[in-house]
C-alpha positions as CSV (number, residue, x, y, z in Angstrom):
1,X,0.0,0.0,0.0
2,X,2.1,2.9,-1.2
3,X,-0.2,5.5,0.7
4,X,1.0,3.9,4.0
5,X,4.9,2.9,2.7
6,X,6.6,5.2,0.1
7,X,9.2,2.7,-0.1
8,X,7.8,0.2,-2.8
9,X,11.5,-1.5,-3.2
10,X,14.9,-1.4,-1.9
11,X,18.0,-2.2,-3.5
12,X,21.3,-2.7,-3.1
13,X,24.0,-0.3,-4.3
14,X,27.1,-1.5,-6.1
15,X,30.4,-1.1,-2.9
16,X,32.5,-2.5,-4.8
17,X,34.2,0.9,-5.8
18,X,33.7,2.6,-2.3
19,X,37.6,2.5,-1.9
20,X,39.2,3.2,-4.5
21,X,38.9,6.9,-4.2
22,X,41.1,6.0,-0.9
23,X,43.6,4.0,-2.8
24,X,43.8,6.6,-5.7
25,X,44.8,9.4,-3.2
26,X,47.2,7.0,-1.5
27,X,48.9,6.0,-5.3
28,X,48.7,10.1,-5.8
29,X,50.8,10.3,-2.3
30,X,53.2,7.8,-3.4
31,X,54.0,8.9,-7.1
32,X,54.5,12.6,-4.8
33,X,57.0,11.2,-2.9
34,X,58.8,8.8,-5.4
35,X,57.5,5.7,-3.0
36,X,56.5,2.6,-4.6
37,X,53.1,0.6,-3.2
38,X,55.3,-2.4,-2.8
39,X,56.6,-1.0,0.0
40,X,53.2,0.6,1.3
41,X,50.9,-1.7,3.5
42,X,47.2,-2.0,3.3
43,X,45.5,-3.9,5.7
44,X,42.0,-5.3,5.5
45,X,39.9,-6.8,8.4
46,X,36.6,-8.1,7.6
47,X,33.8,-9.8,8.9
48,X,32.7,-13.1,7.3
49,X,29.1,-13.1,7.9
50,X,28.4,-10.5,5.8
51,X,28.1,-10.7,1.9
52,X,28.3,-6.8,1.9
53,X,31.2,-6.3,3.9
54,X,32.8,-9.3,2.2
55,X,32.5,-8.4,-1.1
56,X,33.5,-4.8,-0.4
57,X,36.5,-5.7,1.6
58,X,37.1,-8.2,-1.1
59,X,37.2,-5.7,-4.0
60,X,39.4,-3.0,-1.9
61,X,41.7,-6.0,-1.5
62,X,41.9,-6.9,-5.0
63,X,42.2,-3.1,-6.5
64,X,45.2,-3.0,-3.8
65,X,46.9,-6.0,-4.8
66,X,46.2,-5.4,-8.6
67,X,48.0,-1.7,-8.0
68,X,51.0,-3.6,-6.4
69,X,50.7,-2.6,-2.8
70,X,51.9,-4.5,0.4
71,X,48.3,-6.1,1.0
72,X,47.5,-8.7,4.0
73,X,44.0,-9.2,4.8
74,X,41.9,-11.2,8.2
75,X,38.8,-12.4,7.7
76,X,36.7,-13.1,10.6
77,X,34.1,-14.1,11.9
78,X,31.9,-11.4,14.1
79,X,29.5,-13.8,16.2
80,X,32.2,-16.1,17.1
81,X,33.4,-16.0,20.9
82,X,37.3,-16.4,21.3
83,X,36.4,-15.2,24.8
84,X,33.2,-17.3,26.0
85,X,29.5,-15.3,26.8
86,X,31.5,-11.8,24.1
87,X,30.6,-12.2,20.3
88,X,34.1,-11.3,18.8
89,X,32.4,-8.2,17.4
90,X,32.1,-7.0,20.8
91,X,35.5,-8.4,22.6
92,X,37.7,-5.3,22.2
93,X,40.9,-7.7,22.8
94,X,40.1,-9.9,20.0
95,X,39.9,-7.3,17.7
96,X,43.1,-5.3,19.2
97,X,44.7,-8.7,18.6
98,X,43.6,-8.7,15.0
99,X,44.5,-5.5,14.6
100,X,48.3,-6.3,16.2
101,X,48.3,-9.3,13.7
102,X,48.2,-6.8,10.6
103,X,49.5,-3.5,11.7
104,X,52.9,-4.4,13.3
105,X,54.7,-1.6,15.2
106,X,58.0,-2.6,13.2
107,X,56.1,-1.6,9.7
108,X,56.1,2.2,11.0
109,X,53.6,5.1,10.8
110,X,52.1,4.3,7.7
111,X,50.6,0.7,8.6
């Protein structure tokens, strides 16, 4: 009944370019400073459960790796419980400890 819901149908935008405006200003930086993206890391951590975040994350992966840079990604999964009775989503040293798997203090600043 479109007089009680306006919306008659939803749908689903295409993600799959949301970062690469992100990874364009990063090559920009890099060509700037003379850097190459092999030496630049990207790191990607993304939930599993989700076929939009995985097939964003997927394609920000892939445009990074296909423009050469450093890329490492962790896929996990958000309503597991490393920590019994916490969904991972929630345990804030789960995902620290994901986040200390990719983004190693020896990589420097730009991790």
């Amino acid at each position: 009944d479109v007089a009680n819901n306006p919306y008659v149908f939803g749908i689903h935008v295409n993600s799959d370019t949301y970062s690469l405006p992100a990874l364009k200003a990063l090559q920009f930086h890099l060509d700037a400073t003379g850097e190459s993206t092999k030496k630049q890391p990207v790191r990607v951590v993304y939930r599993d459960r989700s076929e939009f975040f995985k097939s964003t994350c997927r394609s920000a992966i892939d445009a990074a790796t296909l423009q050469g840079f450093d890329v490492t990604a962790i896929e996990f999964n958000p309503d597991g419980e490393e920590m019994p009775g916490v969904p991972n989503s929630q345990n804030v040293e789960f995902l620290e400890g994901l986040a200390d798997q990719l983004c190693s203090a020896d990589e420097g600043p730009n991790t």
